[in-house]
C-alpha positions in Angstrom: 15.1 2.4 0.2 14.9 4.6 -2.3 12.6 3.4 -6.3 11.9 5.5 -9.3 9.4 5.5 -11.9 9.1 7.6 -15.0 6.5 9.6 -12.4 6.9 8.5 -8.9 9.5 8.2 -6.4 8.7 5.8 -3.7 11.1 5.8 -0.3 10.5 5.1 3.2 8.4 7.2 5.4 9.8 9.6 7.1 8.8 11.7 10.5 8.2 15.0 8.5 5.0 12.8 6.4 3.1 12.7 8.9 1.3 15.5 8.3 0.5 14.9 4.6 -0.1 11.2 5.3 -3.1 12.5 8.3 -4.2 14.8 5.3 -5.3 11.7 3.4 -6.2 9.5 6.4 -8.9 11.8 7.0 -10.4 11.5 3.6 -13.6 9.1 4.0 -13.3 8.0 0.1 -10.1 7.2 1.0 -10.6 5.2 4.1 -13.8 3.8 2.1 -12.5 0.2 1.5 -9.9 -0.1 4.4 -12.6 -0.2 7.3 -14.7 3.0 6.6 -13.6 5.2 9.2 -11.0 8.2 8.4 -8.0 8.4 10.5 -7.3 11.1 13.3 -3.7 13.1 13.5 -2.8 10.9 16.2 -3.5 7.5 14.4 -1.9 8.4 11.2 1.5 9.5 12.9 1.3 6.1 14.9 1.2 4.6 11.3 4.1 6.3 10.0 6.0 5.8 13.1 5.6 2.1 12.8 6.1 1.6 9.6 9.4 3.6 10.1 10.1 1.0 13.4 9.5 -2.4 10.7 12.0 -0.7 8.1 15.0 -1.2 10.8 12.8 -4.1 12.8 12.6 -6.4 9.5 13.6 -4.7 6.7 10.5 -3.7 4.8 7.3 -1.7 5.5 5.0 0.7 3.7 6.8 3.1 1.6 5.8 6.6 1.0 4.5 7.3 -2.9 5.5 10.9 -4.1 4.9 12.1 -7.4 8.3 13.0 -9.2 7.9 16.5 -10.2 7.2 18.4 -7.2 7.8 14.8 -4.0 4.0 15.8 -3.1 2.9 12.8 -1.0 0.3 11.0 -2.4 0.2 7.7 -1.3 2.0 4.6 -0.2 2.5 1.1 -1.1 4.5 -1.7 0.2 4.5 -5.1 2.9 2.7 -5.5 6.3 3.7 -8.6 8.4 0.1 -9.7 9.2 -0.7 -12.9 10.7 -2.0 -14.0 7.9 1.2 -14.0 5.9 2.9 -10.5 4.2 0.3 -7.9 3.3 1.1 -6.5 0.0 -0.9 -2.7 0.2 -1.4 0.1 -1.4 -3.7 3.8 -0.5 -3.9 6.9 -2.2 -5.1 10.0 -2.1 -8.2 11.0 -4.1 -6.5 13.4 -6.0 -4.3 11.1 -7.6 -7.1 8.4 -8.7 -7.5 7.1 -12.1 -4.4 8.0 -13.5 -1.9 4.9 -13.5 -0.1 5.8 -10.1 -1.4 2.8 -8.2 -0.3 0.2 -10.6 3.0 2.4 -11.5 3.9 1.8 -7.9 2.8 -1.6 -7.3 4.9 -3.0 -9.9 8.0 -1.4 -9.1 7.2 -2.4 -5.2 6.4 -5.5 -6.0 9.7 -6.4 -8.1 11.8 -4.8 -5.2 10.6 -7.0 -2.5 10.6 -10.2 -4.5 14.0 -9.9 -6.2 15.6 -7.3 -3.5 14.0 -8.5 -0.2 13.5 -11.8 -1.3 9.4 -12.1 -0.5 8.4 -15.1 -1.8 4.7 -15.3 -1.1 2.5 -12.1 -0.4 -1.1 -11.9 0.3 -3.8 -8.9 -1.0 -6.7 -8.1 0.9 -9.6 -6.1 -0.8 -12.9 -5.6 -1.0 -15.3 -7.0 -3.3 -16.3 -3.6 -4.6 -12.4 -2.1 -5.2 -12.7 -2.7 -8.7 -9.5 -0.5 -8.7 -7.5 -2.8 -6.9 -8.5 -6.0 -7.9 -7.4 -5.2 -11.3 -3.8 -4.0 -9.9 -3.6 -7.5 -8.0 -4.6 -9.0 -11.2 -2.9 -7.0 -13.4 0.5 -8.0 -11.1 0.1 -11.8 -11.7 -1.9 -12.4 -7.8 -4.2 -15.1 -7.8 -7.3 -15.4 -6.3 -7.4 -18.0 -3.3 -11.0 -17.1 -1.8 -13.6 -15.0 -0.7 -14.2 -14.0 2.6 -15.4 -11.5 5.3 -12.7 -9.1 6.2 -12.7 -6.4 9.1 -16.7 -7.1 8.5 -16.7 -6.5 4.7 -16.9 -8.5 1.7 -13.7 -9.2 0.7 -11.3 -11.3 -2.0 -7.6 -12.8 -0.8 -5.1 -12.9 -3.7 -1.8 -14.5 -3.2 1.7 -14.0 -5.5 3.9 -16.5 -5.4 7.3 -15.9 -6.9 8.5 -18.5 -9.6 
């Protein structure tokens, strides 16, 4: 799988991220909103490694984020078969905050798995705080369904249906 923005090419993860994806794992701000605790070496290259199993598994996953100019890792975005329904998700590193990226990806992400991999319903997860991402869900057309306590933290479902 292989997307393009203007700034960003998103694609699966791939063995060699590991390193870079551990790199942001292991940022607390990062992890901040997710459950609070950063990620070790080990746990992040478990991550990658599964996401890479779901991509032949069931055809879809979370895809790596790398900005255009120079393919630095910075993120990822993408689907999480949860038992809850299909997790649409995104993370990214500090670095690359408050400059569009998150939305930039989501929508591109977002088009290829309801048009491409046919998703018809997907689900985002965030916490009350993540002012950040609750205007990407918004911003995408996801409605929110409810509120509700989440891996022990306040948190709002949205859900996207596709027309």
């Amino acid at each position: 799988m292989l997307l393009e923005t203007n700034r960003l090419i998103i694609e699966n993860f791939k063995d060699s991220d590991i390193s870079d994806w551990a790199k942001i794992e292991s940022d607390a701000n990062v992890r901040r909103f997710v459950d609070g605790k950063v990620l070790s070496f080990e746990e992040s290259r478990k991550y990658v490694e599964m996401n890479i199993r779901q991509y032949k598994k069931i055809g879809y996953g979370r895809y790596a984020v790398r900005l255009k100019e120079n393919l630095k890792l910075i993120g990822m975005c993408g689907f999480l078969k949860e038992n809850y329904g299909i997790d649409f998700g995104y993370r990214y590193s500090k670095i690359s905050w408050g400059k569009g990226f998150g939305f930039e990806a989501a929508k591109v992400v977002l088009n290829y798995g309801s048009s491409e991999l046919g998703l018809k319903t997907l689900v985002g997860l965030t916490a009350e705080e993540n002012c950040g991402s609750i205007r990407i869900l918004e911003k995408l057309g996801f409605k929110l369904q409810e509120k509700l306590l989440f891996n022990n933290t306040k948190a709002f479902k949205y859900q996207y249906t596709k027309n």
